[in-house]
Kinemage of the C-alpha trace (Angstrom):
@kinemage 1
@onewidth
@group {chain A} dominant
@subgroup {mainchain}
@vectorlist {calphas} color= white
{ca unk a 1} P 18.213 19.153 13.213
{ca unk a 2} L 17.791 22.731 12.135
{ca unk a 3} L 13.761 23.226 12.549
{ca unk a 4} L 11.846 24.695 15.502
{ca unk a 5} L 11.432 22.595 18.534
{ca unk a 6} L 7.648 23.798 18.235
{ca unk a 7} L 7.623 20.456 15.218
{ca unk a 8} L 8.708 17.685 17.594
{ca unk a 9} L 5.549 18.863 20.054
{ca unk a 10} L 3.704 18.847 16.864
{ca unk a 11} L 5.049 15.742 15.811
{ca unk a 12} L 4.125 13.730 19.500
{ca unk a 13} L 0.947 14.630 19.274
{ca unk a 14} L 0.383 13.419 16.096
{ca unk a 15} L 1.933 10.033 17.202
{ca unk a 16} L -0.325 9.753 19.718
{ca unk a 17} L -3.449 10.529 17.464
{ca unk a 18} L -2.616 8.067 14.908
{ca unk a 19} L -1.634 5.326 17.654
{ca unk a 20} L -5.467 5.695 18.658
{ca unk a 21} L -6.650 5.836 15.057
{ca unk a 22} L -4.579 3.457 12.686
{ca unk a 23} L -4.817 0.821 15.788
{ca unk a 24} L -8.548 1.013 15.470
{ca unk a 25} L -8.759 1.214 11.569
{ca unk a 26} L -6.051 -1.722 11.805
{ca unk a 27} L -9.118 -4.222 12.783
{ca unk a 28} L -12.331 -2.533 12.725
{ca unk a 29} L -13.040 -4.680 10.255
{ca unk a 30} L -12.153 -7.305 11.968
{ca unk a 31} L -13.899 -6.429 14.747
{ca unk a 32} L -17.434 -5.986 12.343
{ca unk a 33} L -17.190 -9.807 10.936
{ca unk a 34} L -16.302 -11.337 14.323
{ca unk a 35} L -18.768 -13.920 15.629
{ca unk a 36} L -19.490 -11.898 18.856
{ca unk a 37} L -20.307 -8.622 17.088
{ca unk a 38} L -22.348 -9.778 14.584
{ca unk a 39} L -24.413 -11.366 16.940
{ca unk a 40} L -24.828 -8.201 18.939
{ca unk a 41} L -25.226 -6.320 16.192
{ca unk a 42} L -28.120 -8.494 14.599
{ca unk a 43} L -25.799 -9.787 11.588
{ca unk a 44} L -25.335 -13.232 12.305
{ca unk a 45} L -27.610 -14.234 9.387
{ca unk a 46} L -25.419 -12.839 6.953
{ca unk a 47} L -23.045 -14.753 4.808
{ca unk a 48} L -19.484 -14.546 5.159
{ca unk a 49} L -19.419 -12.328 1.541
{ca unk a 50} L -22.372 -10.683 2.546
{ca unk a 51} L -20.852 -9.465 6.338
{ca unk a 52} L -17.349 -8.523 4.784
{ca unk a 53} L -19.077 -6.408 2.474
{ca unk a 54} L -20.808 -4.510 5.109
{ca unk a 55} L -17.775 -4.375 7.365
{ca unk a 56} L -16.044 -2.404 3.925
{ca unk a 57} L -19.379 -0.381 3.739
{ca unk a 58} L -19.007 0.838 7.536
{ca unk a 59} L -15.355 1.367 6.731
{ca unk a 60} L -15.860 3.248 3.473
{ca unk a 61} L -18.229 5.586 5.095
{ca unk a 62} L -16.630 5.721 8.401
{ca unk a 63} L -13.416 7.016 6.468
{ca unk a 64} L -14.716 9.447 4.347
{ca unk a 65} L -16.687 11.268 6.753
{ca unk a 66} L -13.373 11.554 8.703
{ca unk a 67} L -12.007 13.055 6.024
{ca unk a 68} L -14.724 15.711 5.399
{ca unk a 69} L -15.683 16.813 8.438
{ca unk a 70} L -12.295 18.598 8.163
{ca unk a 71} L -13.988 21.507 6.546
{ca unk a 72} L -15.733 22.391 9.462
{ca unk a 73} L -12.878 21.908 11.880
{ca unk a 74} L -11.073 24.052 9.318
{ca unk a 75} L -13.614 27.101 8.597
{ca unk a 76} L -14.044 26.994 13.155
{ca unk a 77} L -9.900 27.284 13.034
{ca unk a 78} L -9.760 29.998 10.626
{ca unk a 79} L -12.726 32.316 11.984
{ca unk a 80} L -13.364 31.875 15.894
{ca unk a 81} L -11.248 29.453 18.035
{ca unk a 82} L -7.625 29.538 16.318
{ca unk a 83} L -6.311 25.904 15.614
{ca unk a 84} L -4.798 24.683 18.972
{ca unk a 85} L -8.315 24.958 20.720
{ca unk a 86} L -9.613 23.248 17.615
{ca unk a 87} L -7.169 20.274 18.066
{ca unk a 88} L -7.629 20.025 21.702
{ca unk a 89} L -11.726 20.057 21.182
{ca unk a 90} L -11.407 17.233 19.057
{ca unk a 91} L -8.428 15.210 20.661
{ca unk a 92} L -11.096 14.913 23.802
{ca unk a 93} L -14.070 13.826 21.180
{ca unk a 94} L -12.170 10.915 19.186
{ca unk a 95} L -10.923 9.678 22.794
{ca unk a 96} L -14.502 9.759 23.561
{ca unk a 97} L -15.195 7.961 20.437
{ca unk a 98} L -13.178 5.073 21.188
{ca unk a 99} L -14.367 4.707 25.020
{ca unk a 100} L -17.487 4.011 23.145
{ca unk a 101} L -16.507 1.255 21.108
{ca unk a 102} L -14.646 -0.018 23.972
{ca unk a 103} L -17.571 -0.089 26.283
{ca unk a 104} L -18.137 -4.016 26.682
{ca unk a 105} L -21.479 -5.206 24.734
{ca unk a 106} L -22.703 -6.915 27.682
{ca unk a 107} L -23.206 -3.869 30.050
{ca unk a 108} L -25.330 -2.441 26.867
{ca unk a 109} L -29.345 -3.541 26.795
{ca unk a 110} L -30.045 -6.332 24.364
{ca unk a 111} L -31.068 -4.208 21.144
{ca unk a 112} L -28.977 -0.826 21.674
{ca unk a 113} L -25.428 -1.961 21.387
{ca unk a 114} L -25.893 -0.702 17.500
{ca unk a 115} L -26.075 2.690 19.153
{ca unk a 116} L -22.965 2.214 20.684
{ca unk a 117} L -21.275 1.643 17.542
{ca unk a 118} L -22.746 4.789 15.524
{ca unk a 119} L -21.639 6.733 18.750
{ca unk a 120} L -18.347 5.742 19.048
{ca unk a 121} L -18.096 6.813 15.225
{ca unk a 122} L -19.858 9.822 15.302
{ca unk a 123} L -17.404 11.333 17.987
{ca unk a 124} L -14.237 10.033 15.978
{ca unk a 125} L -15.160 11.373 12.938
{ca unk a 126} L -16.094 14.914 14.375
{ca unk a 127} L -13.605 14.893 16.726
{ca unk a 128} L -11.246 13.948 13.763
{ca unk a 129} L -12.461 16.857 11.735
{ca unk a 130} L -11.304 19.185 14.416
{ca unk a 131} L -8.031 17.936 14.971
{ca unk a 132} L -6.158 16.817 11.417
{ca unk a 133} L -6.259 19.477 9.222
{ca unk a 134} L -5.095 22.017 12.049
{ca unk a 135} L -2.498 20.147 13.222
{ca unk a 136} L -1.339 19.807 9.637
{ca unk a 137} L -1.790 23.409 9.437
{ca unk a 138} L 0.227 24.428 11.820
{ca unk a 139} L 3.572 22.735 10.771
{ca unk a 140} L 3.676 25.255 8.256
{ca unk a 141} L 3.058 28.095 10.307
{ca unk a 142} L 6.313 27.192 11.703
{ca unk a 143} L 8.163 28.491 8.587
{ca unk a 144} L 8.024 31.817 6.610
{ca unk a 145} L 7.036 31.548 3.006
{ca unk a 146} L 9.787 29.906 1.027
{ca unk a 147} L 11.456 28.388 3.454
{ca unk a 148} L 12.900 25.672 1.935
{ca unk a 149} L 13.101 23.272 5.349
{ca unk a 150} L 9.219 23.373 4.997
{ca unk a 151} L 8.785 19.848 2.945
{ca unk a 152} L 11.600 18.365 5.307
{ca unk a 153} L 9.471 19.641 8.319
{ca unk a 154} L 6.516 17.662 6.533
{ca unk a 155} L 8.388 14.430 6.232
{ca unk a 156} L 9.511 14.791 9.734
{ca unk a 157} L 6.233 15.055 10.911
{ca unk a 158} L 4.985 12.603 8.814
{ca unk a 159} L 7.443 10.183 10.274
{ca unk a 160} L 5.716 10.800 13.390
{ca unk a 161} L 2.309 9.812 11.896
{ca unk a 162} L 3.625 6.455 10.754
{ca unk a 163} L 5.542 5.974 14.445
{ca unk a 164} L 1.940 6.027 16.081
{ca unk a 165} L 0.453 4.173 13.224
{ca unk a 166} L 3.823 1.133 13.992
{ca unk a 167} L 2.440 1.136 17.514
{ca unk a 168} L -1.033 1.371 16.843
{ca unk a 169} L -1.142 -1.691 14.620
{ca unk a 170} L 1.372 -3.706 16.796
{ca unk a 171} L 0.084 -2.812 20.268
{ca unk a 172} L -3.811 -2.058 19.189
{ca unk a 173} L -3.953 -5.069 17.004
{ca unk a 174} L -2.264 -7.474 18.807
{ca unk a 175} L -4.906 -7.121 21.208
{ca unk a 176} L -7.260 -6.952 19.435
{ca unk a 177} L -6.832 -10.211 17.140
{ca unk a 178} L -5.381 -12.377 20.135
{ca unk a 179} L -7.011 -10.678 23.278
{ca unk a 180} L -10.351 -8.630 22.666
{ca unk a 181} L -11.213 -6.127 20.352
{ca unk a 182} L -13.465 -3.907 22.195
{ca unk a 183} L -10.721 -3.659 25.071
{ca unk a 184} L -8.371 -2.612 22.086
{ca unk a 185} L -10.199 0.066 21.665
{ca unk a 186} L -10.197 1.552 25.031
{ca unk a 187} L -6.368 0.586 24.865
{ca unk a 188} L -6.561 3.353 21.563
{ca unk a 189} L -8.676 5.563 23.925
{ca unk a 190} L -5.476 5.938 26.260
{ca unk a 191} L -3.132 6.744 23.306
{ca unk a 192} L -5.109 9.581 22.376
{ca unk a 193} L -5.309 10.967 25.972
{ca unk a 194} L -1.659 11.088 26.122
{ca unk a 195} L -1.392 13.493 22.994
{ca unk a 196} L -3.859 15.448 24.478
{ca unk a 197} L -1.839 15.783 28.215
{ca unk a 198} L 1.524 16.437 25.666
{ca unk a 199} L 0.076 19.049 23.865
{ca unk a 200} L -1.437 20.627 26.954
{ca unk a 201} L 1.191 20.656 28.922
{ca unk a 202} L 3.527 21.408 26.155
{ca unk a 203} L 1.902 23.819 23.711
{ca unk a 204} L 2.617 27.827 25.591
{ca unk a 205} L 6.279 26.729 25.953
{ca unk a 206} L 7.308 25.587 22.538
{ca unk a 207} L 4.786 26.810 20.059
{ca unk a 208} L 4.500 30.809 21.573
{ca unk a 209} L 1.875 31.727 19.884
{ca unk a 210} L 1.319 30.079 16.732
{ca unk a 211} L -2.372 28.568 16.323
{ca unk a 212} L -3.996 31.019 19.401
{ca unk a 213} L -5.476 32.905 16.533
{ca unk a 214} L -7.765 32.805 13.753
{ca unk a 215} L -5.650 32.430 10.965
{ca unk a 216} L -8.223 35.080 8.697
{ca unk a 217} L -7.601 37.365 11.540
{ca unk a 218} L -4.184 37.211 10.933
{ca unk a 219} L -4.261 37.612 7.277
{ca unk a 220} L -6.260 40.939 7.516
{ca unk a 221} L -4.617 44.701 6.613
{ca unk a 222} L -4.830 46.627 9.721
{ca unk a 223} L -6.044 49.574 7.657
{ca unk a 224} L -8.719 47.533 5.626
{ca unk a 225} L -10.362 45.227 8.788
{ca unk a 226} L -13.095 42.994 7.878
{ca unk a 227} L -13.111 43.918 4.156
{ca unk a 228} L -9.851 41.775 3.221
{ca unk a 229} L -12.220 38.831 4.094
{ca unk a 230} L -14.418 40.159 1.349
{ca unk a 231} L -11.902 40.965 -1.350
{ca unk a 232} L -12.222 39.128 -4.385
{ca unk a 233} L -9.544 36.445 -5.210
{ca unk a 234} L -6.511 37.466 -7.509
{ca unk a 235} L -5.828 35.894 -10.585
{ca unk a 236} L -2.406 34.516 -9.071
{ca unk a 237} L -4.756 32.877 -5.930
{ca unk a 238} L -7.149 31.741 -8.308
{ca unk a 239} L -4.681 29.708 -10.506
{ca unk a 240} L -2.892 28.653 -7.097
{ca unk a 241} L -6.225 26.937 -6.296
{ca unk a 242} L -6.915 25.301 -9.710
{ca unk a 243} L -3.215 23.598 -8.827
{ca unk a 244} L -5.215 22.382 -5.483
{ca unk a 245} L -7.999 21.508 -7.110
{ca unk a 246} L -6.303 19.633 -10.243
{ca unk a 247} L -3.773 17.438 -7.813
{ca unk a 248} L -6.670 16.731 -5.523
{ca unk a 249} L -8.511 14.753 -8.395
{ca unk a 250} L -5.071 12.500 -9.093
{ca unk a 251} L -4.871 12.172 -4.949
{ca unk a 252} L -8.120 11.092 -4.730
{ca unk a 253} L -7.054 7.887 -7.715
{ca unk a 254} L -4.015 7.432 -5.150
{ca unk a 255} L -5.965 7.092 -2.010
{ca unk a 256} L -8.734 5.024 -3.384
{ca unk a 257} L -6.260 2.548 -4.227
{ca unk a 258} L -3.735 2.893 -1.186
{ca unk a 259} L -6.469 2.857 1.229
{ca unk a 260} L -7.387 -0.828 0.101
{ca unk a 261} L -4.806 -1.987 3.101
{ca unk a 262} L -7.367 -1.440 5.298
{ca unk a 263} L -9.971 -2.621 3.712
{ca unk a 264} L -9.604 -5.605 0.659
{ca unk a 265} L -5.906 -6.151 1.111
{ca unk a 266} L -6.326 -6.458 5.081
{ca unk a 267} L -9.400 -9.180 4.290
{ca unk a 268} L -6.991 -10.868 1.720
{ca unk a 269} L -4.196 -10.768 4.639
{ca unk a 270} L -6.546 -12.842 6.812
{ca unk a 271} L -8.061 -15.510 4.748
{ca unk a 272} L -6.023 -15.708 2.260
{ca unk a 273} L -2.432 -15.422 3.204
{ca unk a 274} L 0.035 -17.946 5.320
{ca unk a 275} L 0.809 -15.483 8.104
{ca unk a 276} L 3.670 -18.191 9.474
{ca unk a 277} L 6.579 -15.856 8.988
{ca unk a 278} L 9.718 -17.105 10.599
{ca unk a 279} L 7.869 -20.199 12.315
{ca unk a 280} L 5.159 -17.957 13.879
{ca unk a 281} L 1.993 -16.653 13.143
{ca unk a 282} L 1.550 -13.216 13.216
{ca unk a 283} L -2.066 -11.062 13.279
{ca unk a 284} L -3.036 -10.460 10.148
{ca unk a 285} L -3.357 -6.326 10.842
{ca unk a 286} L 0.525 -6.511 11.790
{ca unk a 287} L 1.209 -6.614 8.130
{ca unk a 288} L -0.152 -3.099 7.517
{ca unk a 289} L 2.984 -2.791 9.853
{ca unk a 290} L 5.203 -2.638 7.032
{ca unk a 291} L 3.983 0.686 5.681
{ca unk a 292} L 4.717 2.501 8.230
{ca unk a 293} L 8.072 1.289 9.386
{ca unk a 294} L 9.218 1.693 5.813
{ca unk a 295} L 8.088 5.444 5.908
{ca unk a 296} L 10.583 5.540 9.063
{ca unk a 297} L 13.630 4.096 7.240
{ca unk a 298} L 12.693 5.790 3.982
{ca unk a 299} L 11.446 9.514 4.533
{ca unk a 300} L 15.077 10.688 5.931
{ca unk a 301} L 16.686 8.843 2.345
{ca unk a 302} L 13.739 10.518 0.283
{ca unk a 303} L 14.222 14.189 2.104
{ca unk a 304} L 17.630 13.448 1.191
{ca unk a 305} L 17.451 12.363 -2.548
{ca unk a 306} L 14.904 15.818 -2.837
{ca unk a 307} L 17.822 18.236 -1.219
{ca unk a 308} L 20.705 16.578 -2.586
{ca unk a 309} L 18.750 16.856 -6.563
{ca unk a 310} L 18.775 20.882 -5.493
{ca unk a 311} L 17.406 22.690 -8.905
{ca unk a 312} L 17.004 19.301 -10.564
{ca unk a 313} L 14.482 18.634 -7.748
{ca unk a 314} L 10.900 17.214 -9.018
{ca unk a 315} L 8.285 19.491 -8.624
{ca unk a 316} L 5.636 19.051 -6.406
{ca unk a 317} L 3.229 17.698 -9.514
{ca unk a 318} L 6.206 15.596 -10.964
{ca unk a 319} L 6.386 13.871 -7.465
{ca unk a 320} L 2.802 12.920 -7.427
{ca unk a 321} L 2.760 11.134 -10.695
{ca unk a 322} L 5.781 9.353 -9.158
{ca unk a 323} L 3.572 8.585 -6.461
{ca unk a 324} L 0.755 7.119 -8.487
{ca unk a 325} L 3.268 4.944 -10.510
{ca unk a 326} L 5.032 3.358 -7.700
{ca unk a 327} L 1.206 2.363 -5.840
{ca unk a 328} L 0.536 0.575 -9.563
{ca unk a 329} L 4.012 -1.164 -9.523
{ca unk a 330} L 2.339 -1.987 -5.912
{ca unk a 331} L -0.940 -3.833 -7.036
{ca unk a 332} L 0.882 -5.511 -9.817
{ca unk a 333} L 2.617 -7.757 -6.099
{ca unk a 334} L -1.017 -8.308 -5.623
{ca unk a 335} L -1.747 -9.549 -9.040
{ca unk a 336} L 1.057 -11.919 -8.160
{ca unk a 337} L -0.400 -13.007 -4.769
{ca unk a 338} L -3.829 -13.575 -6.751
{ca unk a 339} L -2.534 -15.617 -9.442
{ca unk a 340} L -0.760 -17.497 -6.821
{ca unk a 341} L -3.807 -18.663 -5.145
{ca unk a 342} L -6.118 -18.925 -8.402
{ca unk a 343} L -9.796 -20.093 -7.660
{ca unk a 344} L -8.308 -22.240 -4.596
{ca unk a 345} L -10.601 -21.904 -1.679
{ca unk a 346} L -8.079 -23.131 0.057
{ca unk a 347} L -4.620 -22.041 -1.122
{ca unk a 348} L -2.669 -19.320 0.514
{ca unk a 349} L -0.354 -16.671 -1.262
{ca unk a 350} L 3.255 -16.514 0.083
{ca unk a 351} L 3.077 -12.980 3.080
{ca unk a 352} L 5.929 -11.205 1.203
{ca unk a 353} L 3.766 -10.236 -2.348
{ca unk a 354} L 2.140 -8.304 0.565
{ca unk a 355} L 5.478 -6.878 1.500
{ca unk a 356} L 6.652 -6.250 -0.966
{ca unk a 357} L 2.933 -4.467 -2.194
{ca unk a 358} L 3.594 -1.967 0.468
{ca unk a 359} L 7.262 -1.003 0.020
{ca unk a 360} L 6.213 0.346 -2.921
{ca unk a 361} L 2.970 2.011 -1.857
{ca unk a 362} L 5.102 3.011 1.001
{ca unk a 363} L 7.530 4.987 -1.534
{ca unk a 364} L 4.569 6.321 -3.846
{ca unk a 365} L 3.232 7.783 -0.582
{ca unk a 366} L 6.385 9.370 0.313
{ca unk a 367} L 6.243 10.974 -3.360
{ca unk a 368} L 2.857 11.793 -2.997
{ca unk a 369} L 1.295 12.654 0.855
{ca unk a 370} L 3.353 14.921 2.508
{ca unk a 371} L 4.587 16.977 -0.559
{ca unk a 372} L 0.686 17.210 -0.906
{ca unk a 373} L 0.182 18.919 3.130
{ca unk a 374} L 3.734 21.291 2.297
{ca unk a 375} L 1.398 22.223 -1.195
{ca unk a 376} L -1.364 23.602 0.532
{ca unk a 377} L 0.181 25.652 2.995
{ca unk a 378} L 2.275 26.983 0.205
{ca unk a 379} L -0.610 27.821 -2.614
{ca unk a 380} L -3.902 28.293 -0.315
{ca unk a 381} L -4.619 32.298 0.133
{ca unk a 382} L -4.131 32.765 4.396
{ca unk a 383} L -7.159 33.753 4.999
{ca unk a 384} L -8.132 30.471 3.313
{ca unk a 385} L -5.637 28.097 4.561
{ca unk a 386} L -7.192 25.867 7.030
{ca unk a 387} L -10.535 25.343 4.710
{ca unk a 388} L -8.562 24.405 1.800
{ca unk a 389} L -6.705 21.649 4.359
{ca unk a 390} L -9.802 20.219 5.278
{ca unk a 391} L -10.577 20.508 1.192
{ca unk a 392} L -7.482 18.362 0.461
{ca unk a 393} L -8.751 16.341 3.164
{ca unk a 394} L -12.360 16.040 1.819
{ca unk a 395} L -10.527 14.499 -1.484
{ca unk a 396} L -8.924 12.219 0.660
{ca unk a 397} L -12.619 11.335 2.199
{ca unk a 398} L -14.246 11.072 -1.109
{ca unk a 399} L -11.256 8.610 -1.886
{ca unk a 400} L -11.421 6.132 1.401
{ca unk a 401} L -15.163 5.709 -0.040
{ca unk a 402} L -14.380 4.496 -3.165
{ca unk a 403} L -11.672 2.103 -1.453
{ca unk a 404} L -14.418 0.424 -0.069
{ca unk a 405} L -16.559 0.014 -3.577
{ca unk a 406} L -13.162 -1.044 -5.225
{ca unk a 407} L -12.512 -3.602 -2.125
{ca unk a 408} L -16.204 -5.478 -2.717
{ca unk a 409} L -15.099 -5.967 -6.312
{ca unk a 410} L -12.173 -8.682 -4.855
{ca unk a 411} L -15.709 -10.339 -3.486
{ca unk a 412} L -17.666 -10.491 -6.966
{ca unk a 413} L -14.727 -10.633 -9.819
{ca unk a 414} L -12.037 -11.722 -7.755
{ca unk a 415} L -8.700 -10.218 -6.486
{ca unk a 416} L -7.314 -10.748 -9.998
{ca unk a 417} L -9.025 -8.424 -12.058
{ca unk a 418} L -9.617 -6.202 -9.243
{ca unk a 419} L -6.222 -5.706 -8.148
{ca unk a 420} L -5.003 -5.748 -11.799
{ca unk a 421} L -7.565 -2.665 -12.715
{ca unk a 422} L -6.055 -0.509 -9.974
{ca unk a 423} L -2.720 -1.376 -11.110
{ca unk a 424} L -3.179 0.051 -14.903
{ca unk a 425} L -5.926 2.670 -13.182
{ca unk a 426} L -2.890 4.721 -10.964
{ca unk a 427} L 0.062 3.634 -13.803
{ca unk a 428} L -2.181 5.570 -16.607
{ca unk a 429} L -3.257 8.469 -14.460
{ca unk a 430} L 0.404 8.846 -13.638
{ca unk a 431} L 1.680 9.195 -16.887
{ca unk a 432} L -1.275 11.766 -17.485
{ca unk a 433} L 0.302 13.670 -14.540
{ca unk a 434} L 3.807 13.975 -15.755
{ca unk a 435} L 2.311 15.184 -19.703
{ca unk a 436} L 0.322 17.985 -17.539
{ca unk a 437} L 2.786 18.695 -14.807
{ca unk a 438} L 4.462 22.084 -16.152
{ca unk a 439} L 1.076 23.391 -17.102
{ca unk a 440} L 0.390 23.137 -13.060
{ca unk a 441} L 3.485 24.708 -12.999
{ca unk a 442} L 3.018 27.884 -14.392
{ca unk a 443} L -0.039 28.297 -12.223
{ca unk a 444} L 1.295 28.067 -9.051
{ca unk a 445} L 3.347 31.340 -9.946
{ca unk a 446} L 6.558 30.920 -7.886
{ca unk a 447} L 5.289 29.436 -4.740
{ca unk a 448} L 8.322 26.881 -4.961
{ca unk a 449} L 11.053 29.008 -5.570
{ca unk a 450} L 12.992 30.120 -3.012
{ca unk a 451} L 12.220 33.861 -1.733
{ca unk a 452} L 14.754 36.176 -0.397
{ca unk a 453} L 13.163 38.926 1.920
{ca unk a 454} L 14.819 42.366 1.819
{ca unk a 455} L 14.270 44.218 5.068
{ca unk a 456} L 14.264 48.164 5.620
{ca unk a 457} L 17.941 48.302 7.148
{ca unk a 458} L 19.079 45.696 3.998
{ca unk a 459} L 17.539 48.354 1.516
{ca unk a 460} L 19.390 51.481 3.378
{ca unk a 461} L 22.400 50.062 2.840
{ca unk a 462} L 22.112 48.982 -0.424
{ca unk a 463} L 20.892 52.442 -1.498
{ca unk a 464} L 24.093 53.703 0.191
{ca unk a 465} L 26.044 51.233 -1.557
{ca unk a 466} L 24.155 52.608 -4.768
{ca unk a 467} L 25.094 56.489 -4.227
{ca unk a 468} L 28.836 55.721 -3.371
{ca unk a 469} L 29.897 53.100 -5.495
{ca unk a 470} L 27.541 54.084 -8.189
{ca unk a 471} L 26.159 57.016 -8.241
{ca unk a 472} L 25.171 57.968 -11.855
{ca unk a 473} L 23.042 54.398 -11.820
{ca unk a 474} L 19.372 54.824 -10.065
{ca unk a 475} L 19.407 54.063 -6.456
{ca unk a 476} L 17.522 51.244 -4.950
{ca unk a 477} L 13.658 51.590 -5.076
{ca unk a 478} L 13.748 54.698 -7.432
């Protein structure tokens, strides 16, 4: 397909990592307000409100620490190990992580298995912050600077995201809703050991050696050494950050409404949705199913639509307010599956407001999350790059928190009004977007266009060319 074989290594062990994450995600809440772990876990005395809101409370913070620690996995990356030891450091913590929440509550003393479940998070969420935004990283070391297969490459690779995240939900869940949830999780264990054996086994031969190094050591003038670390920021890398900094605010309105599928919209999927579907009942988490398998059939027709537009391509801010639009079009399905219901306790909305809910979050995400990775590695400063990935991720953290406060609102004002605030929430900040986009523009300074790079032997002959053909005219360079 035209790219270096180094992204399908990249891409497979990314599959693998999200099989063992999105499967877990896909009923850890679940998992918090079933009858067995509540009882181990000392909640049985809570209501049913009262033990879904702490399930979204464990979520919330579970997510955005994942999300943060980033910054440390980044700064380690950039300055001492280089980014594959980084990934395989944490690829051995999260599968840790999960063995932990897998380990059966009844091998635990009565009292501790509490400990258990802050253990199994604490090694996912550093292990995560070791692993994603290197990974990410890395993809774009694959291509020089303007390369204009780089946001393909990030669409390819985020197809392989959503391929593990397909699996994870439909192997992961299924066993966890109809078999056992802690033996789910080991099952997610497994999935992450087999991205670590791929990329062990894999990395010498088709990545060379792209991520061996500190990325700041690579970035340094041979004749300056330590000092380029220390030199002050241009005016063209300062305004390339403000761009980072200014889209990171509208991601962060995206995510905190996307991110509700795990947390308000998966509740809503449960208890308050038929989940017959073709005479048979499906898990609830299978319907988070639909978000990635439409990322599969649409990414290739979006990559498309982006190369076919050629100069009449958005740009990368004009695709995020796209993004935010299509997740409001999303919640107004939701508003429809709420005012289907009403205040029934016992009515169910129809499955396919869900559906249809996250076709369109599925496109807005297409508009919005991988253009976002390609961003970084285009505007960050090199010496920068992996800290200001684990920055975007940090937004990203900072969002999944506030997915969890906007998800206990469906408990106290309803799904109605909740669902309908997002809805005008990410259609308004949207519009803001596009009425600021060529502003962000003009300070990213050139960082989409594409660059042609003229090499020694290119500029001897066209200074040849010059004295020959045209020799009264100044020569090349002069």
């Amino acid at each position: 397909m035209g790219h270096p074989k180094g992204l399908y290594l990249l891409f497979g062990t990314e599959m693998w990592e999200r099989l063992s994450y999105y499967g877990m995600r896909g009923i850890f809440v679940f998992y918090l307000t079933s009858t067995a772990a509540a009882a181990a876990f000392g909640w049985d005395a809570l209501s049913d409100t009262e033990l879904q809101s702490k399930a979204l409370s464990y979520l919330g913070t579970y997510a955005m620490l994942v999300y943060l620690t980033p910054i440390i996995g980044g700064w380690m990356a950039d300055n001492k190990w280089g980014q594959r030891r980084c990934i395989m450091f944490g690829g051995v913590l999260m599968m840790l992580g999960q063995f932990a929440l897998g380990f059966p509550h009844k091998w635990l003393p009565d009292g501790t298995e509490i400990y258990g479940l802050w253990l199994g998070l604490a090694l996912m969420i550093i292990g995560n912050g070791f692993f994603k935004p290197n990974i990410s990283t890395m993809v774009g070391d694959l291509y020089d600077e303007g390369d204009k297969r780089r946001d393909t490459a990030f669409t390819i690779f985020y197809m392989g995201i959503n391929l593990g995240s397909i699996l994870g939900y439909l192997v992961i869940g299924w066993i966890g809703e109809k078999v056992d949830y802690q033996l789910a999780f080991f099952v997610a264990g497994l999935g992450m050991l087999l991205g670590l054996i791929l990329q062990m086994t894999q990395a010498d031969k088709m990545l060379g050696e792209i991520g061996n190094q500190p990325s700041a050591k690579l970035g340094l003038k041979p004749n300056l050494g330590g000092e380029e670390k220390k030199r002050p920021l241009t005016v063209e890398e300062r305004d390339r950050i403000k761009v980072i900094l200014v889209l990171g605010l509208f991601t962060v309105i995206f995510w905190a409404g996307f991110e509700q599928a795990a947390g308000s919209m998966n509740l809503f999927a449960k208890y308050n949705t038929d989940l017959h579907i073709f005479g048979f009942e499906i898990p609830a988490s299978w319907l988070q199913m639909v978000n990635p398998l439409f990322i599969i059939i649409l990414a290739p027709i979006v990559a498309s639509i982006w190369v076919g537009l050629g100069s009449r391509e958005p740009t990368s801010p004009g695709k995020f307010s796209l993004g935010l639009i299509f997740l409001g079009l999303g919640f107004l399905a939701m508003v429809g599956a709420a005012m289907q219901i009403g205040d029934s306790e016992t009515a169910k909305a129809s499955p396919w407001w869900l559906v249809v809910a996250y076709i369109f979050h599925t496109i807005g995400e297409l508009c919005l999350s991988p253009i976002g990775l390609s961003m970084v590695t285009k505007l960050a400063p090199l010496r920068y790059l992996s800290v200001m990935m684990g920055l975007w991720f940090a937004f990203i953290g900072i969002a999944n928190k506030g997915a969890a406060e906007i998800g206990k609102l469906v408990g106290e004002s309803g799904p109605l009004a909740t669902f309908g605030g997002v809805a005008a929430a990410a259609i308004l900040a949207g519009v803001v977007l596009f009425f600021i986009r060529e502003k962000l523009v003009d300070w990213m300074h050139g960082a989409e266009e594409e660059h042609t790079v003229v090499k020694d032997t290119t500029q001897e002959e066209i200074g040849i060319t010059a004295d020959h053909d045209v020799a009264p005219q100044r020569k090349f360079g002069e």
